[in-house]
Structures are given as structure tokens and as C-alpha cells.
ZAMARGU-4260 file (C-alpha; in steps of 0.2 Angstrom, whole numbers, plus 5000, padded with zeros to 4 digits):
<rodrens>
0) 4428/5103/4642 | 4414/5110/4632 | 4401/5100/4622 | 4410/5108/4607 | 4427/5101/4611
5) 4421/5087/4616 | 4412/5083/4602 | 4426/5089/4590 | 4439/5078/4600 | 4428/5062/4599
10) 4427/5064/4577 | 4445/5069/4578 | 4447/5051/4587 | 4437/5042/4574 | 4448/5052/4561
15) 4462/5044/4568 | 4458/5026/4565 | 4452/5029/4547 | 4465/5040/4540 | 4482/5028/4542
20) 4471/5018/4531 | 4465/5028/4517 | 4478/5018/4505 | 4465/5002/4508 | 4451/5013/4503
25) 4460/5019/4491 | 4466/5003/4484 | 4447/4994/4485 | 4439/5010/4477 | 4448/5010/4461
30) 4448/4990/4461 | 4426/4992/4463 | 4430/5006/4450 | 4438/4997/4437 | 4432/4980/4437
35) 4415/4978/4444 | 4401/4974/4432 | 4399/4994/4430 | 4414/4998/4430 | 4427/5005/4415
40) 4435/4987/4413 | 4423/4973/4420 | 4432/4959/4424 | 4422/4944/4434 | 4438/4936/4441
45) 4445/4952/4450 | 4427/4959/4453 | 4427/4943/4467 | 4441/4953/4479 | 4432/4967/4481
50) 4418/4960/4493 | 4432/4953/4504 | 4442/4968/4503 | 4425/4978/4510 | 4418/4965/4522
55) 4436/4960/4533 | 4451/4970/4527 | 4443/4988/4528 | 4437/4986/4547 | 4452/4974/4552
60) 4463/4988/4549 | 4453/5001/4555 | 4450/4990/4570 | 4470/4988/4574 | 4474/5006/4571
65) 4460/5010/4586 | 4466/4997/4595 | 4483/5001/4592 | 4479/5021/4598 | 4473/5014/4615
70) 4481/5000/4616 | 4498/5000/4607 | 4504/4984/4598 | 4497/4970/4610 | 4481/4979/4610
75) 4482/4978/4590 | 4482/4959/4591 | 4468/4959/4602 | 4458/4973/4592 | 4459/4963/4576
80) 4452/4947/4584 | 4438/4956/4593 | 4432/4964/4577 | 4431/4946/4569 | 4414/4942/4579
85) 4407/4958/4573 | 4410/4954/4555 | 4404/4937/4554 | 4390/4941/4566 | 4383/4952/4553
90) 4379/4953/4534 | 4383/4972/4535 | 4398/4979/4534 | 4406/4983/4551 | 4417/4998/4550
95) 4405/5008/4564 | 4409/4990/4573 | 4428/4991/4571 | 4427/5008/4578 | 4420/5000/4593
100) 4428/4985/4595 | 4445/4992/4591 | 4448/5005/4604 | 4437/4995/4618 | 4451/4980/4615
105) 4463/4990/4616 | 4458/4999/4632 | 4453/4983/4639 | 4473/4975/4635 | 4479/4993/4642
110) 4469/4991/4661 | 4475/4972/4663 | 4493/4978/4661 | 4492/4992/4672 | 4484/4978/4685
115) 4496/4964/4679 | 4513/4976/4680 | 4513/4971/4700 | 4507/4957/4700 | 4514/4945/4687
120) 4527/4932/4695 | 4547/4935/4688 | 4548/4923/4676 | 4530/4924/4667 | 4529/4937/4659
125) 4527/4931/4640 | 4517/4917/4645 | 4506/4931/4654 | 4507/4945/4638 | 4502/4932/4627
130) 4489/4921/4634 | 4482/4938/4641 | 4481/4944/4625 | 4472/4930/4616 | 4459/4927/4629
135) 4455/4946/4630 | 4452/4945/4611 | 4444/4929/4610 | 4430/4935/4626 | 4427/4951/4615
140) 4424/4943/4599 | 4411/4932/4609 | 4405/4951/4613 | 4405/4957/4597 | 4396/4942/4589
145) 4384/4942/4602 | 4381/4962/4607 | 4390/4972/4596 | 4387/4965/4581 | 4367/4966/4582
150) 4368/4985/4589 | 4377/4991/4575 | 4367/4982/4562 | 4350/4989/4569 | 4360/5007/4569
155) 4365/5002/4551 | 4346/4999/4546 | 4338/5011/4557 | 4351/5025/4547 | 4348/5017/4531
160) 4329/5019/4532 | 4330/5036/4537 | 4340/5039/4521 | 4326/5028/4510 | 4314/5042/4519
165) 4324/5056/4513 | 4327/5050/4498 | 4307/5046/4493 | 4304/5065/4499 | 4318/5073/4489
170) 4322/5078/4504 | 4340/5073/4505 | 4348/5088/4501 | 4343/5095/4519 | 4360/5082/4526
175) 4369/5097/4520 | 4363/5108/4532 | 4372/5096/4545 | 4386/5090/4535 | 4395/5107/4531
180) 4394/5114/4549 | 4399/5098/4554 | 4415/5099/4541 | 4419/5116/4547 | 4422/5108/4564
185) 4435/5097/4559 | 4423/5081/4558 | 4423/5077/4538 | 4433/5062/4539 | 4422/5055/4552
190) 4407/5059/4544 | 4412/5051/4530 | 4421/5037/4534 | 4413/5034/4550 | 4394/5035/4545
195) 4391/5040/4527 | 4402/5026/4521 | 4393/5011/4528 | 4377/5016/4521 | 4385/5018/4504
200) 4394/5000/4507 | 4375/4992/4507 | 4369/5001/4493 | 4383/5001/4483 | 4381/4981/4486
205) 4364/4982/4478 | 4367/4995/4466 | 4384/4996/4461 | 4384/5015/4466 | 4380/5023/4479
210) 4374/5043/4482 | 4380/5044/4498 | 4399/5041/4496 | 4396/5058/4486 | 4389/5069/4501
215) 4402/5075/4511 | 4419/5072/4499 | 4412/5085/4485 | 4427/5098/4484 | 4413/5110/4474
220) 4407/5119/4489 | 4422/5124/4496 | 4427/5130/4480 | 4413/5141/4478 | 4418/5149/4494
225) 4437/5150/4489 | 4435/5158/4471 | 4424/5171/4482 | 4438/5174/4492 | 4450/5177/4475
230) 4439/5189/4469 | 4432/5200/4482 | 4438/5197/4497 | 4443/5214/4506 | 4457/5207/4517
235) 4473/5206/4506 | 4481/5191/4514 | 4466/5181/4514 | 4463/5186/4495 | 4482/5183/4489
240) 4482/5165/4498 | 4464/5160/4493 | 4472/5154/4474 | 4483/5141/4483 | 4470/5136/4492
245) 4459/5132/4477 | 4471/5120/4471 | 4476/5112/4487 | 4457/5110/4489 | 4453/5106/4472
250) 4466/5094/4466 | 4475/5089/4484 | 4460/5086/4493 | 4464/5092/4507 | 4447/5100/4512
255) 4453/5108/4531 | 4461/5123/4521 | 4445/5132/4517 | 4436/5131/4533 | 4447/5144/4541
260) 4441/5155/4528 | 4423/5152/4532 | 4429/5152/4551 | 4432/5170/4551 | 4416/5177/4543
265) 4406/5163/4548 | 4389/5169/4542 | 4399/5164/4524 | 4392/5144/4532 | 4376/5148/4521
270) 4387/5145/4504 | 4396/5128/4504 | 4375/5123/4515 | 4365/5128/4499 | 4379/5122/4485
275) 4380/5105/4494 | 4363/5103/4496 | 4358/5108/4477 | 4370/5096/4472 | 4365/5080/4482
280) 4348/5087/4472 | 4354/5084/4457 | 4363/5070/4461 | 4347/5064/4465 | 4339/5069/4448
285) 4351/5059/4440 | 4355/5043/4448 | 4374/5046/4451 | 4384/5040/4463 | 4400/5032/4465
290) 4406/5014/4469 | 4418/5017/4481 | 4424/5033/4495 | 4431/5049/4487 | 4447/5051/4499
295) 4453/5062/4498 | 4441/5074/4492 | 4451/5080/4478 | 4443/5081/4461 | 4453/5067/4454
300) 4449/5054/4468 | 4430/5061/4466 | 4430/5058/4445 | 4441/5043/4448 | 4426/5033/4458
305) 4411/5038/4445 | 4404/5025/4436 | 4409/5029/4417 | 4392/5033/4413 | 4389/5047/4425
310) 4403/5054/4422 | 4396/5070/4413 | 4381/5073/4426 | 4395/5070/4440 | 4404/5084/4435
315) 4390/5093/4431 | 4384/5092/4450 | 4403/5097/4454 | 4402/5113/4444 | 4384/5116/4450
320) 4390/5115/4471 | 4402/5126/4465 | 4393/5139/4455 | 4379/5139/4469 | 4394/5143/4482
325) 4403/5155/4474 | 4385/5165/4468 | 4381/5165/4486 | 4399/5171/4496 | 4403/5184/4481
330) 4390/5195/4487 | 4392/5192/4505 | 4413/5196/4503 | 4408/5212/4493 | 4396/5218/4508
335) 4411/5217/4522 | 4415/5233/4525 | 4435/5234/4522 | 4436/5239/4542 | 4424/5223/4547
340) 4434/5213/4538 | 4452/5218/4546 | 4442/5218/4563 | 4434/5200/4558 | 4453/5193/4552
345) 4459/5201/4569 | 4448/5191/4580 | 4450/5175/4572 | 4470/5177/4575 | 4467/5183/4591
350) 4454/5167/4595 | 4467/5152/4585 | 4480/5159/4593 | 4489/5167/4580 | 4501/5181/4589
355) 4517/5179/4587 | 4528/5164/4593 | 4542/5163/4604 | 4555/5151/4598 | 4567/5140/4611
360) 4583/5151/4612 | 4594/5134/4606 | 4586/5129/4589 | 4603/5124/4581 | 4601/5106/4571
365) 4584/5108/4580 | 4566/5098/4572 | 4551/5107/4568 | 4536/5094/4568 | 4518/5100/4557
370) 4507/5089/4565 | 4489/5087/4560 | 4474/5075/4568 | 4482/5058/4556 | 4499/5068/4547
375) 4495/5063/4531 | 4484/5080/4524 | 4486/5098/4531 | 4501/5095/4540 | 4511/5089/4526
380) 4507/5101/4515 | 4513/5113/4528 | 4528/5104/4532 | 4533/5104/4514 | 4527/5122/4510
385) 4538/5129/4530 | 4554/5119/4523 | 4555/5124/4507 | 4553/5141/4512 | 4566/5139/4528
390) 4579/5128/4519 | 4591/5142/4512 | 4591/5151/4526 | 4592/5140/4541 | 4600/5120/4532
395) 4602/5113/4549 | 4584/5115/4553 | 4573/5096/4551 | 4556/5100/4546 | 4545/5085/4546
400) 4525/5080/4547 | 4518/5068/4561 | 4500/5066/4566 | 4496/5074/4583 | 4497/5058/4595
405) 4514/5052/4588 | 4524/5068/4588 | 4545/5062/4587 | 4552/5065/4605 | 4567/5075/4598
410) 4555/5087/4592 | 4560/5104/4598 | 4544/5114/4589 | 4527/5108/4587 | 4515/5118/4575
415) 4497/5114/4576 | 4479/5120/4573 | 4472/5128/4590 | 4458/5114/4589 | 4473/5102/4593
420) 4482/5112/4604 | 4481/5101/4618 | 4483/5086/4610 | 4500/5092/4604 | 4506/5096/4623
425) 4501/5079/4628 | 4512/5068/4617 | 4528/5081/4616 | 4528/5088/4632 | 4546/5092/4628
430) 4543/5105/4613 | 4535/5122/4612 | 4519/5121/4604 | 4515/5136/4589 | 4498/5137/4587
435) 4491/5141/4571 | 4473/5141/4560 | 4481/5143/4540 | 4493/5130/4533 | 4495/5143/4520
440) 4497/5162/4526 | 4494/5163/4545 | 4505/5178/4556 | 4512/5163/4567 | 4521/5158/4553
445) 4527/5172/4546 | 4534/5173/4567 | 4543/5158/4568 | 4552/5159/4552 | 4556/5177/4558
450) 4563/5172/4574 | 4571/5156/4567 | 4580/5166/4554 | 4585/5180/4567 | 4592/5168/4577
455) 4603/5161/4561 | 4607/5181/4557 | 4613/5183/4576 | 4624/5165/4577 | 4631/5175/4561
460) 4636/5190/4568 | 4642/5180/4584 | 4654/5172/4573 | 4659/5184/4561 | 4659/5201/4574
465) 4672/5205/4586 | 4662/5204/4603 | 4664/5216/4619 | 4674/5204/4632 | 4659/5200/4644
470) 4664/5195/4662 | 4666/5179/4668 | 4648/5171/4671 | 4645/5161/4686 | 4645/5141/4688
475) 4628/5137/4683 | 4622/5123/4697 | 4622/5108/4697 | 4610/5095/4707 | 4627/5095/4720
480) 4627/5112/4722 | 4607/5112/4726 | 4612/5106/4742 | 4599/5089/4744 | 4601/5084/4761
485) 4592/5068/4767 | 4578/5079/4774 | 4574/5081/4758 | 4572/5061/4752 | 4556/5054/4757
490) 4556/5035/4754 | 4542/5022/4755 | 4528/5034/4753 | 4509/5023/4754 | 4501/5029/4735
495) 4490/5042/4734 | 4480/5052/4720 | 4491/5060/4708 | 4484/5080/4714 | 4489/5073/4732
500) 4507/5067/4727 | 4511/5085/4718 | 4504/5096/4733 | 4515/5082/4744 | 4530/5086/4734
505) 4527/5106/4733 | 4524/5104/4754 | 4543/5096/4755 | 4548/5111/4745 | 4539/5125/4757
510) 4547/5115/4773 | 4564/5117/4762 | 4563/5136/4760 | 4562/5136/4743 | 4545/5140/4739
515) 4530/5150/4746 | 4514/5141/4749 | 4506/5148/4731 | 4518/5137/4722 | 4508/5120/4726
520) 4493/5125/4718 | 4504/5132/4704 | 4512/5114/4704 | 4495/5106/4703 | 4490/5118/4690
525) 4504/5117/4678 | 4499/5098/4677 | 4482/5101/4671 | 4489/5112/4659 | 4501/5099/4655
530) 4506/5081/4662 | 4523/5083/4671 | 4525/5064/4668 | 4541/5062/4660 | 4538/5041/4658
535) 4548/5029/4663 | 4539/5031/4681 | 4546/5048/4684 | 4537/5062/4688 | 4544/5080/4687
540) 4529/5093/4695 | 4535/5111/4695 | 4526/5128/4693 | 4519/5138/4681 | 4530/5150/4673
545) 4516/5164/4684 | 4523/5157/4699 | 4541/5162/4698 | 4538/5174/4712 | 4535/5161/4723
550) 4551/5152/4723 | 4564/5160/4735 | 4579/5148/4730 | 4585/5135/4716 | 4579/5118/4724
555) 4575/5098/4722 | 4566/5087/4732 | 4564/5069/4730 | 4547/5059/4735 | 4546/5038/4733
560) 4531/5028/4730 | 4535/5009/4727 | 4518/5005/4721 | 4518/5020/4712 | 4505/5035/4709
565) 4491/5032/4694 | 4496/5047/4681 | 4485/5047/4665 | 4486/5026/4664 | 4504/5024/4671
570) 4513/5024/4685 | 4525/5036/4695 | 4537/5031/4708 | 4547/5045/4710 | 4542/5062/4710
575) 4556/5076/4709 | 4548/5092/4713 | 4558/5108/4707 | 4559/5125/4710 | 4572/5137/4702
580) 4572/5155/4703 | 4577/5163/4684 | 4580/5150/4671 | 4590/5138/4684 | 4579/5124/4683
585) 4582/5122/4663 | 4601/5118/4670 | 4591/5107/4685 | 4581/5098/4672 | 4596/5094/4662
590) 4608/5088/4675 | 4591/5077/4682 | 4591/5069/4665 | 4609/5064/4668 | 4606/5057/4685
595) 4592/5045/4682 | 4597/5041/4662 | 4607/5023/4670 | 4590/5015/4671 | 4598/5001/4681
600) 4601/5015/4692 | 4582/5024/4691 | 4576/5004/4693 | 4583/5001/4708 | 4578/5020/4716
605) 4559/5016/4715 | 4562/5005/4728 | 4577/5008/4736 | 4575/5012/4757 | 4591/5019/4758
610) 4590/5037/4759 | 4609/5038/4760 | 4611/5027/4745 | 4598/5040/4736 | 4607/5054/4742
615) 4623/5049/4734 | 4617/5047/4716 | 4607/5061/4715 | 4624/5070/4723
</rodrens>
């Protein structure tokens, strides 16, 4: 993994914590907006919330959701205790410390349960959950009062004094120059949230306002670059959806729809660079700031959160990141030649990923998942905007909007930027994965709907079109008719690591005849590309879709390990390895889920020693 992705992948993480939450920030904002002592209706008495509300309910819940990420619901209960010694251990406000203690927590409560699963007496179990639980947190909120809660708050002062610095230089404008790249990449929300937003919490404490909650949230740059694109853009598709994008930008907030416009002429980074930073200069020049985070970024959150005298200068700095933008990506537009710019929009499709999909031959009553990095911005909009345009053509179709990590099993289509691709293939392993860069006008799109409404037009024809007598197709096989003998059941197997348990199954399958010797690394390859962990402790390693030409014949092989095979922090204890020569193994797959979906049944073959037992309910 590069430094990029990793880098990209990390923010995307501290995204995911902050964004479930944005109704808290949402709600404490415009409770600091209307009733602090600057506020547009000071009121004393509800004033008094807002410092609880910002010093324990903000990095509680951020705390649980990272918790909750790595640790599901038992590792929420221990994240929000853990966070507690980092709050009262400091006068700051800890939300860089709930995004520590949260996730540690809960990968802490995640390792004890994989080591407990095997070794926690029949009979104890909720004695065990809960006890562990509660000593886990209370051990880490001794941490975090002790360690984390010190660390952060030098972090806090150290970052804090560096802005004082910038800010007695005037040289505070030059955070742009790292800010907007950094946006571009898909780490605005945790730029914002993760270390803009502290700082603004300590001086909005003092001052009543804060500059920095105005840095990264100002939608002005982005729509200097879009009204650029209205005007004088030479590619057509870009130009005609640019005006949609200005007022998802402006008004929604959702600031990801304008950096794959600056993404594919990526000198245009120069625009939204010089109007944030002469923006945050006149900020500077004139005292603004606001009382609480902008998010979203739209213009309504931004006004929303100004303090009622800065109101004018506010939206002054607005208009002026804007203007400065838009002076600076008109001329850069105007200068692309009309065969650059084609050439420039074709590589940017080819690098996101933007050919044309394939859709799954059987999408009937099917669901089509938008999924984004916390399902709540870009991948609503496209969800709403895909359905509304599918909905007379295709009824039966579900189209819905998820966050990346938490995709619905049923879904049977996953669309997703390129950037979170492999996120996608992690948590639904069972759906096709479109990969896309434009919520708005992207050839991927226009694919799917294509082959989705084909599809429709060809059920039609099926049904209304007298059809050519076709001959009689041959039984499609069964697991019975594979043939398993008990040569191929290995039982009792010692565990290994998880690449020696796929080449172990993939050897079984050479010895069987059903396979050359290329299709074990192209087992162990296909799970790199993709877990074949089906959960449930089953295990289903096959080939790449390359290695077709390996496989001489259809066929299944069954390895056991009692103790199991470590597999991305679970466990597998049976492994069915699978070869099928055309599309047989679809109909393999299917008649496997049958086989082991009696769970008393798919209990009791993880540690059965009969392989004539076995035998019989795989035949």
C-alpha cells in the first residue's frame, strides 16, 4: 500500500468515527449559536449546556462509534468508558483523545474475544462478556488519565502555539497550501473535525468565536473552481454537470463533488490554494469566526454558526474565496486545448475506473447500494439522484445508500468511488463492485443504467416474443453429482496460517484431478484480492476468474481445522476449496450454501471426526 493510500485510508477511518455524529455537532453548534453571550438570542440558562455538550457528549460519541468500528457493540461500552479518563484527565477538550481511546478499546475487546472464544468454560460466557468488558474499560481509562490524556493535551498546546505563531505573522493563510490538497484527497472531514476543531474548541472557550472552525468548511473555493467549469470548460459533460454541482456544493455541503473536477486537470489545485488562503486573510483582518463547526460545509451551516455581528464580513470572506477561485481556474479552463481536455477527462476515467460495468445476469427485485466513507453525503445524493432516474424503468430495483464498512448483505451492486474500492469488496464480498469518480455524470453510470434497463427490455421481449424451442439443457450439478469421496474430507487438520491453509486446500484439489498446479497461487491470490471468508467460520478459497484454464473438472474438497485458521481477526474451521470449469461453481456455491445453512449441522462439522458422517451431509 502506498503512502498515499495509506494516508487517505487512515483520514477516511477518522472520518468514519466523526460523521455518524454530525447531528451532535450539529445540535451543540446552533445551541452555542443561539444562546451564548454572542450569540443571536443570549440566554444564561441554556448557555450552561453547551460546555457539557463539548467537553463529554462530543468525544463520548465519537469514542463509541470508533470503538464500535473495531470493536462492535461490546467494544462501544468499553470505548465510552475509556475515553472518560481522558476527559477528566484534561481541561481540553478530548476529541483527538476519543479518536484514540475509542478504536484502541475496541480492538483491545475484539483480541480478548478471539482468545476467550476457546477458552471460556460452557456456562460463563455472560459472566465472562461482561466482566471482561468492564475491566478492559476501567484499565484504559486508568491509561487514558494517566498517558493519553497528558499526550494529547501537549499535542493540543503544541498545535495551538503554532497557530498563535501564524496568526502574529499573518501568516495563517499559508494552512491553505496544505488544507486544500489535503481536501482533494478525501481528508476534509478529518482535517476538520479531527484537528481544526479542537483548537477552535479552546478558542472559541475564550473568545466566543473561533477562526479556525472557518478554514477547511468554506464552500467559497470550491465554488470558484465549479462556476469555471460552467463557463469555460472545454469538456461538454464536465461543463453541463458543473451547475448541479455548484448547488450540491454550495447549499448541500457536500464538498467531495468538486474535487473530481480539480482531479482531472489537477494543475487547477492553484484555485481553491489562493481563494482559501485570501480568505483566512481576511478573516484575519477582520476578526471573524464562528462559535461552532460548519458541517456540513454548505453555505447555510457556514452563515448559521457566525456570530450576528460578522455576519457581513463572513459572507464577504465567502464571496472573496470564491471570486479569487474562479479568477484563477477561468483562465486555466480557457487555455486547455479542446483535444488536452478530452485526453485529460479520458485518463481520469481510465485511472477511477470509469469503463463500463458489467452487471450480474439476475438483477431481478435486486438492491443497488451507493456507498460512501459514513453514507450520509455523496452517497446519498447518488442514491437518490440513480433511483429517481431508474425507478420508471426498472420498479423492482431497491436503490439505497450505506457507508462503505456497513454495506446490507443482500446487496447485489455496490457503487463506489475508486478511493474505496477495496473497502467495498471487504464488507460485501457477495456483490459486484461499480467503481465510479462523479456522483453526478460519470460513464459508469450511464453503464449500469444501460445494462440494467437492457436487462428490463430483454425480460420484456422474453415474455411478450414467441421464442425458438431451445433443446433440453443438461442437469446443472449438484454437490452429489461432484462426486466427493472420502479421499476428499480431511478431518482434524493442526492450524496453520491462513496462505498455508488455501495452498493446503488447492493441493487436495491437484491430487483430485480437478485442477493444475497454477490454480493454488491463483487461490491464494484471489484472497488478497479479496477475503474468501464467508463468516460463520467458513472459508470458500477458489481462483481467480484468470485461472479458468487451470481447472480440468467441476470439483469440491472439504479441509477441517477444529481450532480454526486466523482469517482477518476471525476464525475458519472448514475450508471448501472449489474448482468449476464454465460458470458450474455459481451452481456449487449455491448448492454449498444449502448444505451448511442448518447451523446445528455446520456446528457440529467443525469438529466432527467422522469423515463418513461428513460425507453424507455434504452428499
Amino acid at each position: 500500500m502506498s503512502i498515499k493510500e495509506s494516508v487517505s485510508r487512515f483520514g477516511k477511518f477518522l472520518s468514519s468515527m466523526v460523521m455518524p455524529n454530525i447531528g451532535a455537532f450539529i445540535a451543540w453548534g446552533f445551541l452555542a449559536a443561539l444562546f451564548i453571550a454572542s450569540g443571536w438570542i443570549p440566554n444564561e440558562q441554556l448557555a450552561q449546556i453547551s460546555d457539557p455538550m463539548l467537553k463529554y457528549l462530543l468525544p463520548i460519541m465519537i469514542a463509541g462509534q470508533g470503538s464500535y468500528i473495531t470493536g462492535g457493540d461490546r467494544g462501544r461500552v468499553a470505548g465510552v468508558i475509556a475515553v472518560m479518563g481522558c476527559i477528566v484527565g484534561s481541561d481540553y477538550t478530548m476529541l483527538m483523545g476519543a479518536m484514540v481511546m475509542g478504536p484502541l478499546a475496541g480492538l483491545c475487546v475484539r483480541r480478548f474475544d478471539l482468545w476467550a472464544h476457546d477458552h471460556t468454560p460452557g456456562g460463563f460466557e455472560m459472566l465472562v462478556d461482561n466482566f471482561s468488558v468492564g475491566i478492559i474499560g476501567l484499565l484504559l481509562t486508568i491509561v487514558g488519565y494517566y498517558a493519553a490524556a497528558p499526550v494529547m493535551e501537549t499535542i493540543l498546546v503544541v498545535l495551538s502555539a503554532g497557530v498563535a505563531v501564524l496568526v502574529n505573522h499573518g501568516l495563517l493563510p499559508l494552512l491553505a497550501v496544505f488544507i486544500e490538497p489535503a481536501k482533494i484527497l478525501f481528508l476534509n472531514n478529518a482535517i476538520n473535525h479531527g484537528i481544526l476543531s479542537p483548537i477552535g474548541a479552546e478558542q472559541a472557550a475564550t473568545m466566543g468565536r473561533s477562526i479556525m472552525y472557518m478554514l477547511e468548511s468554506n464552500p467559497g473555493p470550491g465554488v470558484g473552481v465549479l462556476l469555471a467549469y460552467c463557463l469555460f470548460s472545454r469538456d461538454v459533460k464536465a461543463r453541463q454537470s458543473a451547475p448541479g454541482a455548484v448547488v450540491i456544493h454550495f447549499f448541500g455541503g457536500i464538498h467531495e463533488i468538486y474535487f473530481p473536477y480539480v482531479l482531472s486537470n489537477p494543475k487547477l489545485i492553484v484555485a481553491p490554494i489562493a481563494g482559501s488562503a485570501a480568505a483566512i486573510a481576511w478573516f484575519s483582518m477582520t476578526g471573524c469566526g464562528l462559535v461552532a463547526p460548519a458541517s456540513p460545509g454548505s453555505i447555510i451551516a457556514y452563515l448559521s454558526m457566525t456570530p450576528a455581528a460578522y455576519m457581513l464580513p463572513t459572507v464577504a470572506g465567502v464571496a472573496i474565496s470564491a471570486g479569487v477561485s474562479f479568477l484563477i481556474a477561468a483562465p486555466m479552463l480557457r487555455a486547455t486545448a479542446p483535444a488536452a481536455a478530452d485526453e485529460a477527462a479520458e485518463d481520469l476515467r481510465a485511472q477511477l475506473g470509469t469503463a463500463e460495468a458489467v452487471v450480474i445476469s439476475n438483477t431481478e427485485d435486486a438492491k443497488i447500494v451507493f456507498a460512501c466513507d459514513a453514507g450520509m453525503g455523496s452517497s446519498a445524493m447518488g442514491a437518490t439522484r440513480f433511483r429517481n432516474r431508474i425507478k420508471a424503468v426498472r420498479p423492482d430495483l431497491t436503490v439505497e445508500h450505506s457507508s462503505v464498512d456497513t454495506v446490507p448483505a443482500d446487496a447485489a451492486i455496490v457503487v463506489c468511488q475508486r478511493i474505496l474500492s477495496e473497502r467495498a469488496r471487504s464488507s460485501a464480498p457477495q456483490a459486484q463492485i461499480v467503481v465510479i469518480d462523479n456522483f453526478l455524470d460519470d460513464p459508469a453510470l450511464d453503464s449500469l443504467y444501460g445494462a440494467l434497463t437492457e436487462l428490463s427490455h430483454a425480460s420484456e421481449l422474453m415474455e411478450t416474443q414467441p421464442v425458438a424451442p431451445e433443446p433440453e439443457p443438461e442437469p446443472e450439478p449438484d454437490l452429489g453429482s461432484l462426486a466427493i469421496t472420502l479421499d476428499s474430507i480431511h478431518l482434524g487438520l493442526p492450524s496453520v496460517d491462513r496462505e498455508s491453509a488455501i495452498r493446503a486446500t488447492g493441493r487436495v484439489l491437484v491430487e483430485k484431478g480437478c485442477v493444475d498446479e497454477a490454480y493454488i497461487d491463483a487461490m491464494v491470490e484471489r484472497d488478497e484480492l479479496t477475503s474468501v471468508y464467508m463468516g460463520m467460520g467458513v472459508a470458500i478459497p477458489h481462483g481467480t476468474g484468470e485461472a479458468k484454464e487451470s481447472v480440468k473438472e467441476t470439483g469440491v474438497v472439504v479441509l477441517q481445522y477444529p481450532d480454526g485458521v486466523e482469517w482477518g481477526g476471525e476464525k475458519a474451521h472448514l475450508l471448501f476449496g472449489i474448482a468449476g470449469k464454465g460458470d458450474e461453481h455459481l451452481t456449487v456455491l449455491s448448492n454449498l450454501v444449502n448444505v451448511i445453512s442448518d447451523e446445528a449441522v455446520l456446528e457440529k462439522m467443525k469438529v466432527c471426526d467422522d469423515p463418513e458422517w461428513m460425507l453424507e451431509q455434504l452428499s
